[in-house]
N, C-alpha and C positions, 0 to 999 in steps of 0.2 A: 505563522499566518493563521491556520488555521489549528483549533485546540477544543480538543471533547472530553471530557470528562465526567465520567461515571454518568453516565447515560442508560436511565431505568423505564422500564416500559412493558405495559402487562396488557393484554388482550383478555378479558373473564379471568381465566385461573392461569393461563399459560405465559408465560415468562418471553418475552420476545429481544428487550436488550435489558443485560442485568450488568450495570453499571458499565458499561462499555465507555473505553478511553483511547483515543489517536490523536496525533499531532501531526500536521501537513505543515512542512516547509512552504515559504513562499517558489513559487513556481514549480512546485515537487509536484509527480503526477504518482497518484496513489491506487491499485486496482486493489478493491475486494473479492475476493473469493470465497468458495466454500458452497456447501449443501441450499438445498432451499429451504425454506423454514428458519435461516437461523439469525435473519433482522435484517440482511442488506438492506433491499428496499426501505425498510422503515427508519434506517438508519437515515438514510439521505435523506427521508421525508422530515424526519426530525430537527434534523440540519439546517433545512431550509424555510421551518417551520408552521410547514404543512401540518404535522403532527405535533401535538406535547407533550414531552414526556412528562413523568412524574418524577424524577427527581436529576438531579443533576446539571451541566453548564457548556453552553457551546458560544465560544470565542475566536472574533475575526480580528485579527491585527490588535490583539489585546482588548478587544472592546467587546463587553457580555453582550450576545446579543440573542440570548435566551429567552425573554420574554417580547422582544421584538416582531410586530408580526413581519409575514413573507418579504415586503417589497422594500422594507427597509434593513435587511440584512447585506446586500452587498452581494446574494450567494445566488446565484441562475443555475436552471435545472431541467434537464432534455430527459423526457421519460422517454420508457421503452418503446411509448405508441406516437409519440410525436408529440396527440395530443392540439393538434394546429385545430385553428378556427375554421369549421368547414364554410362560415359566411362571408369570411374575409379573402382579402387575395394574397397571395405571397408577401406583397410588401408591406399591406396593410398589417398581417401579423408579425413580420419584423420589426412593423414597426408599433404596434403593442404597446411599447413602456415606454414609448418617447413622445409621449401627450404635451408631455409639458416645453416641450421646443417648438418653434413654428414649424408650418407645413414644409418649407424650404428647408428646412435645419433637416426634419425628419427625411424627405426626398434625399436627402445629400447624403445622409447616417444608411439610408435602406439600399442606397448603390453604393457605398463603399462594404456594405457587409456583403452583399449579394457577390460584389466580384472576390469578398475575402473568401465565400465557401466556391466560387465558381460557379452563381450561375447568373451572372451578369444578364440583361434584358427580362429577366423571368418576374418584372415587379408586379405586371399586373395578372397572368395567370390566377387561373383558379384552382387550388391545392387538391381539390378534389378529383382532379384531372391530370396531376404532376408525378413520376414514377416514386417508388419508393424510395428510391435513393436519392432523390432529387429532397425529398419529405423531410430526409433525414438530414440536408442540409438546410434546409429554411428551420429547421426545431433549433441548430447550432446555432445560425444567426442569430434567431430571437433572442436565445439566450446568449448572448453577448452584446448585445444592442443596448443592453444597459450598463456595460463596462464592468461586469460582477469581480468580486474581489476574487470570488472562490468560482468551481463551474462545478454541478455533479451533472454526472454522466449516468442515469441505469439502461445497463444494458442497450446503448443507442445505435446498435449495430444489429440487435436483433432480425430476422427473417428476411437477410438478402442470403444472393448466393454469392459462391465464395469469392467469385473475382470481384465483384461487383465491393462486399466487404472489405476486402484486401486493400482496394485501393482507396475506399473512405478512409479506414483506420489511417493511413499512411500519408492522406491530405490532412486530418482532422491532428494526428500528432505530429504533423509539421508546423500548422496554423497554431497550437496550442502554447508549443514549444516559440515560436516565434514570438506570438504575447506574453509569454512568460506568463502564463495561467497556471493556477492552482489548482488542482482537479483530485477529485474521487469519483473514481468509476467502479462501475460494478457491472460485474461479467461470470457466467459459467464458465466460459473459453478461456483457460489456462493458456495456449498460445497466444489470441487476443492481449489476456495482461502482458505478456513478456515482450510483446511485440511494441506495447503500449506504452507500459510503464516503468518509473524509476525506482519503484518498488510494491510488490506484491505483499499483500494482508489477509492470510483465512479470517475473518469474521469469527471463528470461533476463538480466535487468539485472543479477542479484546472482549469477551464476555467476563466479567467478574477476574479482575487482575492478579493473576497467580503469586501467590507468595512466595518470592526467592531471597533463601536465604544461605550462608554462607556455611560449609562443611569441613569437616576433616578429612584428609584422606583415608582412612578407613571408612565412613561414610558412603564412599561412592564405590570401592574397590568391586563390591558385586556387580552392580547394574554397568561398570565399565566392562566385566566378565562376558556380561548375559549377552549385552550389546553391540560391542566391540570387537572382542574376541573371539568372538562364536565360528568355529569354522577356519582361522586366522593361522600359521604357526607357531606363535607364541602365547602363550596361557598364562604370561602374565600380567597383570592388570595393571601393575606401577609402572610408572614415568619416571626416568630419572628426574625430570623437571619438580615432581611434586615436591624434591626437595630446599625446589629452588627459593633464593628470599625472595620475598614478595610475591611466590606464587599465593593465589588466591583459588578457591573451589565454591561452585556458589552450585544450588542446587532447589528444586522443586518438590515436596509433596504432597500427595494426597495420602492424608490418616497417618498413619505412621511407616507407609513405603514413598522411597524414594521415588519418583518417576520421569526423573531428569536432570543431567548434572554436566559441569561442564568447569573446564581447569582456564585460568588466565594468567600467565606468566611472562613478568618483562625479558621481551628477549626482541631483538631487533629486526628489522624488517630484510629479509635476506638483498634485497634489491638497491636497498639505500640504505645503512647503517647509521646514518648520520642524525638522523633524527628520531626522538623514544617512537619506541612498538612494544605492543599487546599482541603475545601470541594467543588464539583459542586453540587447544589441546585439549581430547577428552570429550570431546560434546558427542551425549548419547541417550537418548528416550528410550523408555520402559516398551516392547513392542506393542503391547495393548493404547499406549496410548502417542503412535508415531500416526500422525495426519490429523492431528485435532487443535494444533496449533500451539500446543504447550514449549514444541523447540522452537519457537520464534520466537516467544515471551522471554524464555530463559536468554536465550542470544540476544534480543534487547537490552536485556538487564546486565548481561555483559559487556554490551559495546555502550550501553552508557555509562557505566562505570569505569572504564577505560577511558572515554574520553574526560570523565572528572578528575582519571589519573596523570592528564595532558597528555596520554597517548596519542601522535600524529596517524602511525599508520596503526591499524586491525588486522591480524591475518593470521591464516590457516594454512596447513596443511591437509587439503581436504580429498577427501575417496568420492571418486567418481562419481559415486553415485550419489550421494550427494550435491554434485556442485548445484543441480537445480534448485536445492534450497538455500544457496548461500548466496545466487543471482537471486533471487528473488527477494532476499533481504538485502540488499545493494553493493554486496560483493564482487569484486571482477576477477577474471581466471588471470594469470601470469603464466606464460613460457606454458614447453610442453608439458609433458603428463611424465609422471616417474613409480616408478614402483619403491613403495615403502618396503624397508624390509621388516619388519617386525609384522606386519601382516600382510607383505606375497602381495597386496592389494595396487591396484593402479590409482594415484593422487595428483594434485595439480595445487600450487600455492593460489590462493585466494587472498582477498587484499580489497579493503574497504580504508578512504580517509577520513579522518575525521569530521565531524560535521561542525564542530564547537572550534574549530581552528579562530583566532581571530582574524 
């Protein structure tokens, strides 16, 4: 559905997206994360194309629509401030982008959005008078009022309190899910995404595309040491699996240290045998660079490469502490929790389908 690729963008001297790349499923809901400073916002802008980058291509349903300006992209866009027309009224701004149908057409479009966000009768109100939350569902409307292929979200939830939030988020990814909308949202509130969406993205992940490449076992033996084992019972860093056929070890560096690696080995799905699985085993970041996004990049490159190996199911054996990064890359927990012996620690199998099934 939607597809970005190497997305470049400079502010005077400061680097804001340095070739940044994501792909959104059709009706996948996508949350960014991550520090401020590091492009969300512009990223959407660029998307929608508010902003232009200087190099690179943004594609909806296969169709470039990088040089295309804003309103013929397909893509609607709820900023964090609304942004509504303070001279227009409620319905007048939902109904904004629909000039080109008669007044009847548009009357009939502004009361079916208004009852899709809930606030049925409120067409003729004046915005500058309507609660915040209220604000927040006419900015939804409008941007859907022209049927967008794609929806960004920044931050549209910003500065209510928390009930009041709680239950937006919860009408808005009901309604979204129900259209089967394609969404990138951007959020500080890591609860927010998880609550939101069908998968979470640091924004540092998709700056300038890490090089992963493929390792020996000795290769990774230390940083599985540094990382894995640190603390654990046993001090040894081998798998029996690395000797398995077809194990594969792929891995990340910067300069000449390794700073992330991760083992993929056919071995079947404990829950259904019947059909191929890719186990992940071994996956472990450098501590200097664990929350910077490089173990999502690397776990992409693994689970796409698994699914080019017609892997059906994806799955882990994963430590607890962990799992929040494996929901977050679109993995789900199975059965209780069990202690791994080999390091004492508490695990849960995780398990992702493939997305390339046909």
């Amino acid at each position: 559905m939607l597809s970005i690729s190497n997305l470049t963008i400079h502010y005077e001297n400061e680097i804001i997206l340095d070739r940044v790349c994501l792909d959104v499923a059709t009706g996948e809901v996508v949350s960014l994360v991550g520090p401020s400073g590091e492009g969300k916002t512009t990223l959407l802008r660029v998307i929608a194309g508010i902003e232009k980058a200087e190099s690179g291509s943004v594609h909806v349903d296969g169709i470039d629509v990088t040089n295309l300006p804003t309103h013929k992209r397909g893509i609607g866009l709820v900023f964090q401030d609304n942004q509504l027309f303070p001279h227009l009224s409620v319905g007048q701004n939902i109904a904004y982008s629909l000039h080109a149908l008669s007044k009847a057409e548009q009357a009939r479009r502004v009361s079916e959005l208004l009852a899709l966000v809930g606030l049925v009768g409120l067409a003729d109100r004046d915005v500058t008078v309507i609660s915040g939350g209220e604000a927040k569902r006419v900015a939804v409307a409008r941007s859907l009022a022209a049927e967008p292929k794609v929806l960004l979200l920044d931050e549209p939830l910003s500065g209510l309190d928390v009930e009041l939030h709680d239950r937006l988020l919860n009408d808005l990814s009901g309604l979204l899910a129900h259209r089967n909308t394609t969404v990138v949202h951007v959020t500080h509130d890591r609860n927010e995404a998880t609550a939101f969406a069908d998968r979470i993205v640091d924004i540092r992940s998709l700056h300038r595309p890490h090089n992963v490449v493929q390792i020996r076992t000795e290769d990774l033996l230390s940083l599985r040491m540094a990382v894995l084992r640190d603390g654990t019972p046993s001090q040894d860093p081998r798998y029996s699996q690395d000797n398995h056929p077809g194990c594969v070890h792929l891995g990340i560096y910067e300069g000449d240290e390794l700073v992330a690696c991760s083992s993929w080995i056919p071995e079947a799905w404990p829950e259904d045998t019947s059909l191929p699985a890719i186990q992940l085993k071994g996956m472990a970041v450098s501590k200097s660079k664990q929350g910077s996004g490089i173990g999502a990049s690397l776990l992409h490159a693994g689970v796409q490469r698994a699914e080019e190996k017609g892997a059906h199911y994806i799955w882990a054996r994963a430590r607890d502490t962990a799992l929040n990064f494996y929901i977050h890359n679109g993995f789900t927990i199975y059965g209780d929790a069990f202690i791994d012996t080999a390091t004492g620690m508490s695990h849960h199998l995780v398990m992702k389908i493939s997305t390339r099934l046909p």
